[in-house]
N, C-alpha and C positions, 0 to 999 in steps of 0.2 A: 605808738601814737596813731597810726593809720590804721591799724587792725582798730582801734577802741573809733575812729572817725566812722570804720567801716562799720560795724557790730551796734553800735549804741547811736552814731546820726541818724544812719543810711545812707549817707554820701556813695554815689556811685562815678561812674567815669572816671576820666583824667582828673584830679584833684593833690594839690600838694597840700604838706602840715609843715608850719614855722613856730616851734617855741616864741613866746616874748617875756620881753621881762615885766608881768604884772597885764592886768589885762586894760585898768584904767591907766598907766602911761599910753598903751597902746591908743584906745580909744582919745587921749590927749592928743596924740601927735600922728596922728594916722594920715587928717586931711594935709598935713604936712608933709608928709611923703609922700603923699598923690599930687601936692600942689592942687588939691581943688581949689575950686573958684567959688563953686557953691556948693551949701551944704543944708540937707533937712534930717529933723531930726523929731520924734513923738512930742507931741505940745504938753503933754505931762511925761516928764524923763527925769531921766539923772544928768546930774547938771554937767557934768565933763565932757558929755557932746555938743552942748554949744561953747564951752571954753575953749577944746579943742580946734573950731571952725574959727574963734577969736583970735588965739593965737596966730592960729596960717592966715588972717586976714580975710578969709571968705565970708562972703554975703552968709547968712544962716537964718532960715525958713523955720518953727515951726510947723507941722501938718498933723493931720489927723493919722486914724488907724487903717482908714478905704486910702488905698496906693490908686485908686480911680480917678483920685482924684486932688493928686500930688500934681504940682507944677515942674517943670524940666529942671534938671539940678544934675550937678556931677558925680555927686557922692550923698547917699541917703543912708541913716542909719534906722534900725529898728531894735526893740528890745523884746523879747516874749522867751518864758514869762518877763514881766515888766517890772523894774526898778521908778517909782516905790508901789507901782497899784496889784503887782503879781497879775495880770492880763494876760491868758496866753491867746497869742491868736490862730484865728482857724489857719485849716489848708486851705479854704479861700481866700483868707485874705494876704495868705503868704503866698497864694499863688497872684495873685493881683501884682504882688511886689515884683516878685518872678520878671511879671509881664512886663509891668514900667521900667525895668532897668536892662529889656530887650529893645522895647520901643524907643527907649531913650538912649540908648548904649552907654546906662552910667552906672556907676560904681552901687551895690548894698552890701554896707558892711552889718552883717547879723547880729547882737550880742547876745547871743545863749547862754551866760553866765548861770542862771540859775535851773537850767534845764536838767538837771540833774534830777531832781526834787518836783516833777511834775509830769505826771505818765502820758499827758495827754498832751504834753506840748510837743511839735515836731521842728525837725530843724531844718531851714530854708533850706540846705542841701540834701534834703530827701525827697523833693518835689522837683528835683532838676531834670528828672529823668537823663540824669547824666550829662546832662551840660551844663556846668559851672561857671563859664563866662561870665566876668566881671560880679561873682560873687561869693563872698568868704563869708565863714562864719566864727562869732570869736568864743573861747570859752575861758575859764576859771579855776585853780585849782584852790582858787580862796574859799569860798563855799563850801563844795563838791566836798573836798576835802579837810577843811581847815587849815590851809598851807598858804595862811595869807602872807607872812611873814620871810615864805620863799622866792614874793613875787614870781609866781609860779602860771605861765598861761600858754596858749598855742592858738593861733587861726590855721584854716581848713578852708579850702576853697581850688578859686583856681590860679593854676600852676603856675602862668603869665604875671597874672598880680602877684601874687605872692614871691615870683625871683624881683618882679621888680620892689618890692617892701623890701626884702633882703638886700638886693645890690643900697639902694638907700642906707640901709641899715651898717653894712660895713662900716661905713664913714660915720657915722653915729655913734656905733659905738656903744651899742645896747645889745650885747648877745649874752645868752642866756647862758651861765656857767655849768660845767660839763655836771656835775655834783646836782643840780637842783632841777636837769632836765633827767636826772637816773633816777632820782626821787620823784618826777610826774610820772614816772615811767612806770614805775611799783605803782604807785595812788591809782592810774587808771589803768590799772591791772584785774584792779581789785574792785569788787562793788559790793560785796556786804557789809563795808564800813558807808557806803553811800543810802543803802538800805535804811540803815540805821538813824543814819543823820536826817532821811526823810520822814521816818518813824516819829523823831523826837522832835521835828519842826511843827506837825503836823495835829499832835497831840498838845503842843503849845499853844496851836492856834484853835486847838478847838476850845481849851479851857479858856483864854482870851473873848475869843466871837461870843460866844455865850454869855459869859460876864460883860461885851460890851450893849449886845443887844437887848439884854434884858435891863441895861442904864438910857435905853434909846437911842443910841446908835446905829445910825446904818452902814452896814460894810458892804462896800463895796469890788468887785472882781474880788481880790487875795485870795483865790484859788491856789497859787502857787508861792515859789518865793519864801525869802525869807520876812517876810512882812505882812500888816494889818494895815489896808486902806479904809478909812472909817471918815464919816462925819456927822455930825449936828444941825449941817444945815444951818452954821452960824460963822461967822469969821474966824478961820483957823486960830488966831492969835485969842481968840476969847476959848475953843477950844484948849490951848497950852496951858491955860489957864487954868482952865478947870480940872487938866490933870494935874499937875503942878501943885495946886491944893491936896490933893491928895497924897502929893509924893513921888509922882509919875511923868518920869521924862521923855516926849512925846515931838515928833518933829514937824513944824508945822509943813502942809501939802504947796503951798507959793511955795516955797523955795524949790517945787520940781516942776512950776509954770503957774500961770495965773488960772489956769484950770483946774490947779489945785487949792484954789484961796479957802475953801470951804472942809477941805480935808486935813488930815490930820496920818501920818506915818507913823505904826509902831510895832518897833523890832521885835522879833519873835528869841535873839540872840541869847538873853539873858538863862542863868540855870533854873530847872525847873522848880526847883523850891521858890525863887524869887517870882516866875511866872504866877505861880498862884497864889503868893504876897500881893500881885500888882491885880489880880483877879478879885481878891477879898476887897483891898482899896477903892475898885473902879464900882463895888456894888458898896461899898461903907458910904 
């Protein structure tokens, strides 16, 4: 697992890797093992970073994509690419993050989950120039690999955080079974089954974009990811609708913040015979 942190993040310096069990418990219970207090989080996200900060009781912000202009917080998360808009963001703006969580000396937990499936996204630990203080990055073996079912994940960061997650974790009582970390072990061994799996997301989404655009649609980021950010420019829910009619089951964008009320998520998950079912419907 350090060799793949080393070869495929760029993580350099002192840096430890802690298997966990799944990546979203993690992200659940994380500000819980840090005991933050406060917690920010992408104003369009997946929703288990602010349940997460609900659980442990923390104040919970969200913020924009510019870290310039984030408020003091103990623990900030980020996603890129981004759950649901596929956003990856620059090296400047991860370096921004970098900077706010030196000026602030607070916690960035990264979620690189879908980093796998996107050449141009980098991950907050290849801009440390080797110093990783108070920042980890989390990743996925659900995606990457289709190993959702082994709750299978690991963060990467620094050393200090991560024994204290760990001592936490003892008593918890969440450690990852010997069997499903020898099986991450194979999975990120390997990268022509991850080849693949970007091949065929990618090909999904181009038959999708096409067929959404040419209905009037505009899609928006989904550059990476397993997902289609798309809108009408009308109220997501009258969006649902209109897939719906058709056959098409479509997730409205409020459910990942009110920045999303106009947007509309849709999985690229599906096999590809049924993609180009959902392709013919969206222009029928």
């Amino acid at each position: 697992m350090r060799n793949w942190a080393t070869n495929k993040l760029g993580a350099t310096g002192e840096f430890d890797v802690l298997p966990t069990i799944g990546s979203k418990e993690f992200v659940a219970w994380l500000p819980t093992f840090l005991q933050s207090k406060s917690v920010l989080f992408p104003e369009v996200a997946y929703p288990t970073y602010l349940v997460g900060s609900m659980i442990s009781g923390a104040t919970a912000q969200a913020v924009g994509i510019n870290a310039n202009a984030w408020p003091k917080a103990e623990l900030a998360w980020i996603n890129s690419p981004s759950n649901p808009t596929g956003q990856v963001q620059s090296e400047a703006e991860l370096a921004a993050v970098i900077n706010w969580s030196r000026q602030n000396d607070a916690i960035v937990a990264s979620d690189e989950c879908y980093i796998s499936f996107a050449k141009s996204a980098k991950s907050i630990l290849a801009l440390t120039n080797g110093d990783n203080t108070n920042l980890i990055s989390v990743h996925s073996l659900s995606k990457r690999s289709n190993l959702a079912g082994y709750r299978a994940a690991l963060i990467v960061g620094d050393s200090k955080l991560i024994a204290q997650i760990r001592e936490v974790r003892k008593h918890a009582g969440m450690m990852v079974p010997l069997p499903v970390q020898k099986a991450m072990v194979a999975a990120l061994s390997d990268e022509t089954h991850v080849s693949e799996q970007e091949n065929r997301y990618n090909l999904r989404r181009a038959t999708l974009k096409a067929a959404l655009e040419k209905s009037g649609f505009k899609i928006e980021f989904s550059e990476a990811g397993l997902y289609i950010w798309c809108t009408r420019d009308e109220d997501c829910w009258s969006t649902v609708d209109w897939f719906a009619d058709r056959g098409v089951l479509v997730t409205p964008g409020v459910f990942y913040g009110e920045q999303g009320s106009k947007f509309v998520r849709i999985a690229l998950t599906a096999t590809d015979e049924n993609i180009g079912k959902t392709a013919d419907r969206i222009l029928n």
